[in-house]
C-alpha positions as CSV (number, residue, x, y, z in Angstrom):
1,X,-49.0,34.2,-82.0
2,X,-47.5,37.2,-83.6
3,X,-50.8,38.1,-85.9
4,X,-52.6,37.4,-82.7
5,X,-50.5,39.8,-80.5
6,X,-50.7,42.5,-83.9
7,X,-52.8,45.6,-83.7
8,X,-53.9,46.9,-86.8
9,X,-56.0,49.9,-85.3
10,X,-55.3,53.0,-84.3
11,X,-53.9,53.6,-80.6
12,X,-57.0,54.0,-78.3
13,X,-54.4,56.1,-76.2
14,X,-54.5,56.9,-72.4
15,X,-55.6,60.7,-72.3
16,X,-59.4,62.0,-72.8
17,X,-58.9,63.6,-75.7
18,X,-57.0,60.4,-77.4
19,X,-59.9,58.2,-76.7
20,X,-62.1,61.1,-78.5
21,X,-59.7,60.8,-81.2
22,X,-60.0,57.2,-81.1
23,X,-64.0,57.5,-81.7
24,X,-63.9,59.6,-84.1
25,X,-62.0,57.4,-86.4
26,X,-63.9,54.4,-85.4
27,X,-67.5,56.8,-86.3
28,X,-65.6,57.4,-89.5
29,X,-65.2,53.7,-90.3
30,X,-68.5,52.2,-89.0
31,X,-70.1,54.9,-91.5
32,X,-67.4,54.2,-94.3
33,X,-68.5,50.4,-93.9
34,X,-72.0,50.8,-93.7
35,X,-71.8,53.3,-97.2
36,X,-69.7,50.0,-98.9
37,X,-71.9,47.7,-97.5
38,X,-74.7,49.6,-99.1
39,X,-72.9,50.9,-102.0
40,X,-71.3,47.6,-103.3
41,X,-74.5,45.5,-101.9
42,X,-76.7,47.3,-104.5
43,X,-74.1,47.1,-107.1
44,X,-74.0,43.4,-107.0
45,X,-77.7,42.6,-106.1
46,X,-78.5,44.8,-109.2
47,X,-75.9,43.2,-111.4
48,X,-77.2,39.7,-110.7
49,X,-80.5,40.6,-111.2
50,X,-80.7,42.7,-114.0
51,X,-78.2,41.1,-116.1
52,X,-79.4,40.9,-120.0
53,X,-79.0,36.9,-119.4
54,X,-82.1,36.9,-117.7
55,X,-84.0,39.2,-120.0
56,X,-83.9,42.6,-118.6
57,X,-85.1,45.0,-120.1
58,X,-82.7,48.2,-119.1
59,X,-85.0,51.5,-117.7
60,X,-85.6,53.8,-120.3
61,X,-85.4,57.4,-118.3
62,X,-82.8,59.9,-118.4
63,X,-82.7,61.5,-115.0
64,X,-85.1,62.2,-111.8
65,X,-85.0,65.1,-110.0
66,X,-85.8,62.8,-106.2
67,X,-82.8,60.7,-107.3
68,X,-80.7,63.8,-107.5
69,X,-81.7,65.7,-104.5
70,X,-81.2,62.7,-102.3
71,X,-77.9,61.5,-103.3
72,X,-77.2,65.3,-102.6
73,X,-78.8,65.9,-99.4
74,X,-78.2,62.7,-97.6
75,X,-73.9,63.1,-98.3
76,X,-73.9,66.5,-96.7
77,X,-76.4,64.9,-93.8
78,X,-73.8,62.4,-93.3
79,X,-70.5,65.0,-93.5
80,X,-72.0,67.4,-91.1
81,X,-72.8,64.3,-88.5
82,X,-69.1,63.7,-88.9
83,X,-67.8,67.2,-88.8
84,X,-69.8,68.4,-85.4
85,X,-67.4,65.7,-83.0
86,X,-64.6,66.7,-85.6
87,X,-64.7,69.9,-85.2
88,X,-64.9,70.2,-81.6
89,X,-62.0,67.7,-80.9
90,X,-59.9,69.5,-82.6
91,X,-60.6,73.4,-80.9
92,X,-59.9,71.0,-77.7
93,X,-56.6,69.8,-79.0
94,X,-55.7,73.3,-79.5
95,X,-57.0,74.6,-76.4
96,X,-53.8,75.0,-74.2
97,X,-55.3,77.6,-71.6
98,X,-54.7,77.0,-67.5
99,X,-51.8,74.7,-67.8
100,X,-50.6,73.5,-64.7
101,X,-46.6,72.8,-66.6
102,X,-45.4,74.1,-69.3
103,X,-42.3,72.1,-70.5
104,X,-40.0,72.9,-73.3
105,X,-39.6,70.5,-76.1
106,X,-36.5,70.7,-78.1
107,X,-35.6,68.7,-81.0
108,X,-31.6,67.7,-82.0
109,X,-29.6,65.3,-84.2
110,X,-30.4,63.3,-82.6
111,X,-31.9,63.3,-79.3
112,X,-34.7,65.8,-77.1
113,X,-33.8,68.4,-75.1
114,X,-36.6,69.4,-72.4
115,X,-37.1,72.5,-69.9
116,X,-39.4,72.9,-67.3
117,X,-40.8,76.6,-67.0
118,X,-40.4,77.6,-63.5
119,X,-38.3,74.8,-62.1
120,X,-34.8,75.9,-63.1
121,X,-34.4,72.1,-64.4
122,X,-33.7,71.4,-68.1
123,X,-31.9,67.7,-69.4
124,X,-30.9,65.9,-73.0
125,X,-32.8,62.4,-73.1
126,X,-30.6,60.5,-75.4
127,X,-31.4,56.5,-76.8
128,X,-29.9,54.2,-73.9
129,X,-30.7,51.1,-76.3
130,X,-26.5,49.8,-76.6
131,X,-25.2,50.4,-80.0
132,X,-24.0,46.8,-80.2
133,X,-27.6,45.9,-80.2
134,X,-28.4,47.6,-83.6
135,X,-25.1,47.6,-85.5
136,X,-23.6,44.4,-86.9
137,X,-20.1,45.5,-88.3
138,X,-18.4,43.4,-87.1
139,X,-21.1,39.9,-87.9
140,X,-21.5,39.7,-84.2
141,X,-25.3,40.1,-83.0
142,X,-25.9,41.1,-79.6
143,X,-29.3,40.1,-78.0
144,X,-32.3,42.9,-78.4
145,X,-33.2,44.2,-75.0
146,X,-37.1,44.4,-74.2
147,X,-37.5,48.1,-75.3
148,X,-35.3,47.8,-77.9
149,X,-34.8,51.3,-80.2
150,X,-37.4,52.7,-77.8
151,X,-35.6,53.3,-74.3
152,X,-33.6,56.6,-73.1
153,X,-31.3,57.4,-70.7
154,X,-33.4,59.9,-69.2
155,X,-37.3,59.9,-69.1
156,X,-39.4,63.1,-69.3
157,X,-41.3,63.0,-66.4
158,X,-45.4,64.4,-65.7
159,X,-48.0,64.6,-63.1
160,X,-50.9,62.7,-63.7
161,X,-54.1,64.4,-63.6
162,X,-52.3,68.3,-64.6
163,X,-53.0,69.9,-67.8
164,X,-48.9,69.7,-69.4
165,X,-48.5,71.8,-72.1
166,X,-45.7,71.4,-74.4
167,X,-43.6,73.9,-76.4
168,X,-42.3,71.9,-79.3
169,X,-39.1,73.8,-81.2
170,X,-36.5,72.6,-82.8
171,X,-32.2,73.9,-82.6
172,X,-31.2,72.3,-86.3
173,X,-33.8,70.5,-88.7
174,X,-37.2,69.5,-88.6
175,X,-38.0,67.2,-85.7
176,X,-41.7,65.8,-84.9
177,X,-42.5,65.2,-81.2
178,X,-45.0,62.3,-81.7
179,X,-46.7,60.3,-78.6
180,X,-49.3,58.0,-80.2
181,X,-50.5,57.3,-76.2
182,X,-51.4,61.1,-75.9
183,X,-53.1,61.9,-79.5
184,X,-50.1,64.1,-79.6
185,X,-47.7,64.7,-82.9
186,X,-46.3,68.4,-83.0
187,X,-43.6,69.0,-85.9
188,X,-40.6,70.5,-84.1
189,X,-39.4,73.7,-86.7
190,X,-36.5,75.5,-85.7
191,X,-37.1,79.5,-85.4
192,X,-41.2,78.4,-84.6
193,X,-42.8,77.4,-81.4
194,X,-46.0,74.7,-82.2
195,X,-48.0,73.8,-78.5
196,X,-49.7,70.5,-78.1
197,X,-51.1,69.5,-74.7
198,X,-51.8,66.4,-72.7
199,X,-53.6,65.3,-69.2
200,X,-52.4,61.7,-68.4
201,X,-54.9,59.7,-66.0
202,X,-52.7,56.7,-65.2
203,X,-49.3,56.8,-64.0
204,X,-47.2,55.1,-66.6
205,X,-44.7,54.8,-69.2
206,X,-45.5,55.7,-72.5
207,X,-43.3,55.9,-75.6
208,X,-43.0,57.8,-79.1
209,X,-40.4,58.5,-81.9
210,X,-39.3,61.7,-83.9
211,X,-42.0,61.1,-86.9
212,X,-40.0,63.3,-89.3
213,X,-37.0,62.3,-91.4
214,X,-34.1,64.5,-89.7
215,X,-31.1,62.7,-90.8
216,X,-28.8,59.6,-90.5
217,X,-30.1,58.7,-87.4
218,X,-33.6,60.3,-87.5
219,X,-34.8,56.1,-86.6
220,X,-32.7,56.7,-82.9
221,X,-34.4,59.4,-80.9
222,X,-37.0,57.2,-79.3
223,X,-39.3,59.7,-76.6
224,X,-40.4,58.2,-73.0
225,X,-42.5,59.9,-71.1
226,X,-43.2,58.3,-67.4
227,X,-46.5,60.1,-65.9
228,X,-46.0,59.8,-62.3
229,X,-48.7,60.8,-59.1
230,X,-48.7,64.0,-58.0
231,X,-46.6,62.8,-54.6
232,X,-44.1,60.9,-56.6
233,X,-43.7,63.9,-58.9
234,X,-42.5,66.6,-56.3
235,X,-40.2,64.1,-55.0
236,X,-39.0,63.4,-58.5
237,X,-38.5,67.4,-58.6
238,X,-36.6,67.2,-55.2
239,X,-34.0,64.2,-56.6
240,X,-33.3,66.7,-59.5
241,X,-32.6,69.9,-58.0
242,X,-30.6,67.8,-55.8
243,X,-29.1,66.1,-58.4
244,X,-28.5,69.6,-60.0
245,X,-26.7,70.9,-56.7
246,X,-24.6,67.4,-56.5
247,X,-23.4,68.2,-59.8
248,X,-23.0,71.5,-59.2
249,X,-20.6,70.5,-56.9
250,X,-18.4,68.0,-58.6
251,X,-18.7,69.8,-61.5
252,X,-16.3,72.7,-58.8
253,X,-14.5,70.1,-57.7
254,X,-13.9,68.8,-60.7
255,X,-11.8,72.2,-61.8
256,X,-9.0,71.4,-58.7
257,X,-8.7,67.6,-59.8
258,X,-5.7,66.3,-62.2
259,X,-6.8,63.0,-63.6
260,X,-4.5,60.2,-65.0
261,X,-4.2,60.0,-68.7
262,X,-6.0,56.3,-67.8
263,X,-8.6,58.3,-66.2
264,X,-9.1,60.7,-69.1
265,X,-8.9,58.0,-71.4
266,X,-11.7,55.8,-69.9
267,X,-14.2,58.6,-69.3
268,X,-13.3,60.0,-72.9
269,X,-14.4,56.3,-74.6
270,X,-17.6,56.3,-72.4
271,X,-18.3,59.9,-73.5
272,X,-17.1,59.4,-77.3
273,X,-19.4,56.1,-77.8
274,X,-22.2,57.3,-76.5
275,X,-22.3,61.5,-78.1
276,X,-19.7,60.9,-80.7
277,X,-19.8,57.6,-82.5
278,X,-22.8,57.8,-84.5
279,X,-21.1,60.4,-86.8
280,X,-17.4,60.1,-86.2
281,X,-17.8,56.4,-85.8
282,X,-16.9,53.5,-83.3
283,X,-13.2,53.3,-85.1
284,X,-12.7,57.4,-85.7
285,X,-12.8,56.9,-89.9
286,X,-16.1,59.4,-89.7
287,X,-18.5,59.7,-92.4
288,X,-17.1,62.3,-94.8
289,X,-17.5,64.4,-96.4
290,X,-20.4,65.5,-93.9
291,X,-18.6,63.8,-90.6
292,X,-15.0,63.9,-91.1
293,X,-12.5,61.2,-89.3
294,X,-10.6,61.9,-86.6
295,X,-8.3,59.3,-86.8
296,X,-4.6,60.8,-87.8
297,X,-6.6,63.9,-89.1
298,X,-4.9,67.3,-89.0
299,X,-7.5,68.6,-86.3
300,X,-7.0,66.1,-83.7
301,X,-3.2,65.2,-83.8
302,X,-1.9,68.5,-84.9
303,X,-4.2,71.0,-84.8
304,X,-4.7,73.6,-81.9
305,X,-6.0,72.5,-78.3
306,X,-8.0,75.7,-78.1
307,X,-9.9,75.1,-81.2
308,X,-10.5,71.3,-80.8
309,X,-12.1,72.7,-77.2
310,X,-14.1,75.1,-78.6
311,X,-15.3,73.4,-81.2
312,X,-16.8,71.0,-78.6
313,X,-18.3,73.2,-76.3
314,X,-19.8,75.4,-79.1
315,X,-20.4,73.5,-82.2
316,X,-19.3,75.0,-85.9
317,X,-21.9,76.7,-87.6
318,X,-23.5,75.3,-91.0
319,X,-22.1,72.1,-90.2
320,X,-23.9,69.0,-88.6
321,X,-21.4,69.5,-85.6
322,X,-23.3,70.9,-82.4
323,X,-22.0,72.5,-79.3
324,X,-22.1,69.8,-76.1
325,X,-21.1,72.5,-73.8
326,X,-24.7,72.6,-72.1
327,X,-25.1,68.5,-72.6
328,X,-21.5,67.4,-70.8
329,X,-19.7,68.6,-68.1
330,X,-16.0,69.9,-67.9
331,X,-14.9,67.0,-67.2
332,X,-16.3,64.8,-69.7
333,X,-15.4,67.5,-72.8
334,X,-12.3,67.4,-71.3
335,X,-11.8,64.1,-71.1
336,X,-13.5,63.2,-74.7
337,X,-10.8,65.6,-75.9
338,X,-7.8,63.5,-75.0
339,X,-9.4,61.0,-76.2
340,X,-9.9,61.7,-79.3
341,X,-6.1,63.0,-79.6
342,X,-4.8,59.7,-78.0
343,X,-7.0,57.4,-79.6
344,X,-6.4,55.5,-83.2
345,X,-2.9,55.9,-83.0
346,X,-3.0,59.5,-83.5
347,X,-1.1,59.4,-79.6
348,X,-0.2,62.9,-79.5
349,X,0.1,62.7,-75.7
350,X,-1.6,65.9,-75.0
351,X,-3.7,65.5,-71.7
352,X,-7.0,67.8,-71.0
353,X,-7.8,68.8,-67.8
354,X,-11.7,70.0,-66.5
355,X,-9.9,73.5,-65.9
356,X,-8.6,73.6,-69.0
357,X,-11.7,73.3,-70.4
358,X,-12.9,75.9,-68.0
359,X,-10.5,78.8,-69.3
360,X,-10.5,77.8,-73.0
361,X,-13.8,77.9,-73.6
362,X,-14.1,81.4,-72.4
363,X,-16.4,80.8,-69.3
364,X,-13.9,81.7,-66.8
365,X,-10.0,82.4,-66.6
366,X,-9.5,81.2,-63.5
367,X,-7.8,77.9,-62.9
368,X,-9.8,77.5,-59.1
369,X,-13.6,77.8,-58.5
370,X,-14.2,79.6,-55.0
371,X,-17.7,80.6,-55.3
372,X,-20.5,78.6,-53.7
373,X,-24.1,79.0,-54.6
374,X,-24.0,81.3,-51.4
375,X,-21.5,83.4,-52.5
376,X,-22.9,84.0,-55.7
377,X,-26.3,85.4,-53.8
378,X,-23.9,87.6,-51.8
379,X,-22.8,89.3,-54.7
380,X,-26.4,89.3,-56.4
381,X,-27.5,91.0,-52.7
382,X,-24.1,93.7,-52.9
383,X,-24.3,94.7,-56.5
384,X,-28.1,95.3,-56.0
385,X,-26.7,97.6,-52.4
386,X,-24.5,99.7,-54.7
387,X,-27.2,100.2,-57.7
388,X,-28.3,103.5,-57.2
389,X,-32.0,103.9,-56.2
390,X,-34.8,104.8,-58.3
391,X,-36.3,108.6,-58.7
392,X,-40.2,107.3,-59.0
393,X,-41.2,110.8,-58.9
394,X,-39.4,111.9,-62.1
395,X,-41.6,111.8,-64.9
396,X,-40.5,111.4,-68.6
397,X,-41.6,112.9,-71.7
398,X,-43.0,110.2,-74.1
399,X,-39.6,110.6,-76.5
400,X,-37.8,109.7,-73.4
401,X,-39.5,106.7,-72.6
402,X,-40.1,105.1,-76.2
403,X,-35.9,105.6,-76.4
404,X,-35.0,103.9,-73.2
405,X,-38.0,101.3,-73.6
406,X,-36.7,100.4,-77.0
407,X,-32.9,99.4,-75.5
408,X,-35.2,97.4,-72.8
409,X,-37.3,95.4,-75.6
410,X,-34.2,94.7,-77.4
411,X,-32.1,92.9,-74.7
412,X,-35.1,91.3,-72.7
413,X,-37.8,90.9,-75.0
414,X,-37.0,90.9,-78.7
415,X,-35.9,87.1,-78.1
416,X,-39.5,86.3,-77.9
417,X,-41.5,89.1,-79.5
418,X,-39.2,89.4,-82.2
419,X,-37.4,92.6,-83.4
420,X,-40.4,94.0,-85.5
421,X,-43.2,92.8,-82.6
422,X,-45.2,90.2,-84.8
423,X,-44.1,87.3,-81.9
424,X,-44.1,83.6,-82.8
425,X,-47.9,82.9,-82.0
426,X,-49.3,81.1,-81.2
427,X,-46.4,81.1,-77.6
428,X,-45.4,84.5,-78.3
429,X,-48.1,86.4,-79.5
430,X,-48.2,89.6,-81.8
431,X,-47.5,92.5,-79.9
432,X,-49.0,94.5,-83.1
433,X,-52.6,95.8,-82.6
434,X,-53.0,92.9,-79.7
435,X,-55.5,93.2,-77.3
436,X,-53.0,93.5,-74.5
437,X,-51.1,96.4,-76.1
438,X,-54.2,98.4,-77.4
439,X,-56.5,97.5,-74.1
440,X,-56.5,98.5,-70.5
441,X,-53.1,100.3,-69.6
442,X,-53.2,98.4,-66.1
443,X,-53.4,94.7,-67.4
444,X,-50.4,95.5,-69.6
445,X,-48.5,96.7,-66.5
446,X,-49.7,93.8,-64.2
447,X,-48.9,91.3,-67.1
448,X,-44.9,92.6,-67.7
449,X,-44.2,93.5,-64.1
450,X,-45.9,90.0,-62.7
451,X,-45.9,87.2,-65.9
452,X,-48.8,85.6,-67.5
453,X,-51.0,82.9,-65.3
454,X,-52.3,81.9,-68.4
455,X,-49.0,81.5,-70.2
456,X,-46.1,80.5,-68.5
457,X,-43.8,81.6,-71.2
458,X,-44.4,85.5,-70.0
459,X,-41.6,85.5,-67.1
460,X,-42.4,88.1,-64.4
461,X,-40.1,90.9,-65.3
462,X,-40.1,93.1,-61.5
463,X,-36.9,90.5,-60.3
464,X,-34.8,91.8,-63.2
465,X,-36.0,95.4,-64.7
466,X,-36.0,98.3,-62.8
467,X,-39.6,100.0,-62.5
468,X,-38.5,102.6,-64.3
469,X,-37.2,100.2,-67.3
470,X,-40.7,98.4,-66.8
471,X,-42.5,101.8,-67.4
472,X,-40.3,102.2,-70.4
473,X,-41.1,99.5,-72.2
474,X,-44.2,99.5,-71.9
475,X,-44.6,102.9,-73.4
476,X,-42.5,101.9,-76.0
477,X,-44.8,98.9,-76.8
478,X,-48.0,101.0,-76.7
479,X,-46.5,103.3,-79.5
480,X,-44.2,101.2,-81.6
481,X,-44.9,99.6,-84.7
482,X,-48.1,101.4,-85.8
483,X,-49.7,100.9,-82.1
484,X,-49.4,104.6,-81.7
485,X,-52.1,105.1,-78.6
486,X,-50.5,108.0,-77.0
487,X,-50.0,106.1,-73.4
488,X,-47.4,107.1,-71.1
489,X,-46.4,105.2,-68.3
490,X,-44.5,106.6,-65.4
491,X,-41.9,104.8,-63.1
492,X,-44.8,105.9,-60.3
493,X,-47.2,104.1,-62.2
494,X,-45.7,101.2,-61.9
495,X,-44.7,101.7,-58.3
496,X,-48.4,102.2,-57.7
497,X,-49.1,98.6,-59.2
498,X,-46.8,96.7,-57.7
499,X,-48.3,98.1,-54.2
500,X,-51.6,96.2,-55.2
């Protein structure tokens, strides 16, 4: 039953293009075959019948000119054949133009972080498989669940029938974001953007791994992905900016509670064994020297509150300890704190509340949160009242311009772009000679003040830069680096534009 239930081909897949990836390999194999068949048939058929035991007499020639030409002419006959569907797969598998979502794909030791352009929602998916299940330490063996290694807490979730288009990136080592369902296997390079894109036809749930060694527990990142109808998916987006609000909330309410040291100590194991133990361990004795114990260690019995909180919430450099401030709440880093200084006998008795956590880590200083959403659009709506208004009629010399649009690029799009302008193509593209910069003076100002339709990774800029900034920075694009076209772009220009 188990050779009969074994698939020893490769994954037909779900998505158009897997099933043309699927053909391909199975055009490469029928014609692989048919060469052996036809290869090794004449071997053998010749060696049986021309053998010296029958008498042969071996062929006295040296070489023929037909022979030659042929075994030349009908390889490259049969490689072209192959290469046509080949080559045009694969300018499809590149091809990530008109993407209906673009979703950030983030690789981490050891789990995937993912962002969805324009939706303000962004979650860690994390293996949900219980460690009991897959460590025997203790010589007790827990029953395998059905998905076992291959389930997560949190699925990444598509529209069927939408072009998705991934940005696959990586925040520590090399990661590969591999979905054998989709044809899809992007290596995940921190500092480097790689795209890779998918149109599911079925709703489903389809599952990968990280295909690159990253580390201890490189074989526990598992990736689901649950393609959902276009219906279910806008309520899925409802439930999480709901969600996000709900959380939101507690998260406030939170930073007025004073929980038990019970409390603390029961959300602090739930929190430790599932972001914590795989390094530090079950028992606290870590992994040193790369994971150090915290059991009766300096850093967690006598060592500094402030420090053991910030070292939390914002990682330590060069070392293989990330920040969890974006992944847990206040309440959960504080409560994983006094665990960890409680736990294994190291009973130090200090108790860490979510405001604590709050004012140590730097965030804010205050022990209350006041401020609603609504509050927080009030001030938005006053600060813009008191910023003085624009002169549109002034006009700048070019000097002027490249000098301000240079402070611009650096704070809002030097992240991207990079410092020097060469990008990280093929999401960022050169800003160097491109098309954009060199071409039409308009397009540039439509593509800055209103975002890319194309590419959802060029943000609108006209909600956040002044027109006059916009109008800087521009200029400054259109004659840094070498570009040097002359082009100077008023604040009325821009003005002009955004009236179209």
């Amino acid at each position: 039953m188990a050779w009969a239930e074994k698939k020893l081909n490769l994954t037909e897949g779900v998505t158009d293009i897997s099933k043309e990836v699927y053909d391909l390999h199975m055009l490469a194999l029928y014609i692989c075959t048919v060469i052996g068949v036809i290869v090794f048939g004449l071997m053998i058929w010749s060696m049986i019948f021309h053998r010296k035991s029958k008498g042969f007499k071996p062929a006295t020639f040296h070489e023929s000119t037909k022979v030659e030409v042929l075994w030349t002419v009908i390889p490259i006959i049969i490689l072209i054949a192959m290469a046509v569907p080949a080559t045009k797969t694969l300018i499809s598998m590149e091809n990530n133009d008109d993407s209906d979502l673009t979703i950030q794909v983030t690789g981490s030791q050891w789990k995937w972080h993912y962002k969805y352009f324009d939706q303000d929602i962004e979650f860690y998916s994390i293996l949900s498989t219980p460690r009991a299940q897959y460590e025997n330490q203790s010589g007790e063996v827990e029953a395998k669940g059905e998905h076992y290694l291959l389930e997560v807490d949190k699925h990444l979730v598509i529209p069927i029938n939408k072009k998705v288009r991934f940005l696959v990136t990586s925040d520590d080592v090399i990661h590969a974001w591999w979905v054998p369902d989709f044809a899809v296997k992007q290596d995940a390079n921190p500092g480097f953007i790689n795209e890779a894109w998918a149109i599911v036809n079925e709703p489903g749930i389809y599952r990968g791994q990280c295909a690159e060694l990253c580390g201890k527990d490189h074989g526990f990142m598992p990736i689901v992905v649950e393609a959902k109808s276009e219906e279910d998916f806008a309520v899925w987006l409802e439930e999480q900016h709901q969600l996000k609000a709900d959380a939101k909330a507690a998260e406030a309410a939170s930073l007025n509670a004073s929980l038990s040291k019970d409390e603390l100590m029961q959300i602090g194991e739930q929190t430790y064994i599932a972001h914590c133990a795989a390094c530090h361990q079950p028992t606290g004795m870590g992994l040193p020297p790369a994971f150090p114990a915290l059991k009766g260690s300096e850093f967690t019995t006598s060592g500094s509150i402030e420090d053991h909180i910030d070292i939390v919430v914002h990682g330590r450099s060069g070392t293989g300890m990330q920040g969890y401030g974006k992944l847990l709440s206040l309440k959960e880093i504080a409560a994983v704190v006094t665990y960890e200084r409680n736990a294994w006998g190291n009973d130090t008795g200090d108790l860490i509340q979510a405001a604590d956590v709050k004012a140590l880590s730097g965030s804010d200083n205050s022990a209350k949160v006041t401020d609603t959403v609504e509050e927080v659009a009030n001030d938005l709506e006053a600060l813009a009242a008191d910023k003085p208004s624009e002169d549109l009629t002034k006009e700048y010399t070019l000097n002027e311009l490249v000098a301000m649009g240079e402070r611009v690029y650096n704070t809002s799009c030097a992240a991207c772009h990079q410092p020097t302008g060469a990008g990280l193509p093929p999401a960022f593209p050169s800003l160097i000679g491109s098309p954009i910069i060199m071409g039409d003076v308009s397009a540039h100002i439509d593509m800055v003040y209103n975002g890319s339709k194309k590419n959802p990774a060029m943000a609108a800029f006209k909600g956040s830069l002044s027109k006059t900034d916009i109008a800087a920075v521009i200029t400054f694009e259109r004659n840094a680096w070498g570009n040097n076209t002359g082009d100077v772009v008023q604040p009325a220009d821009i003005d002009a534009a955004s009236a179209k």
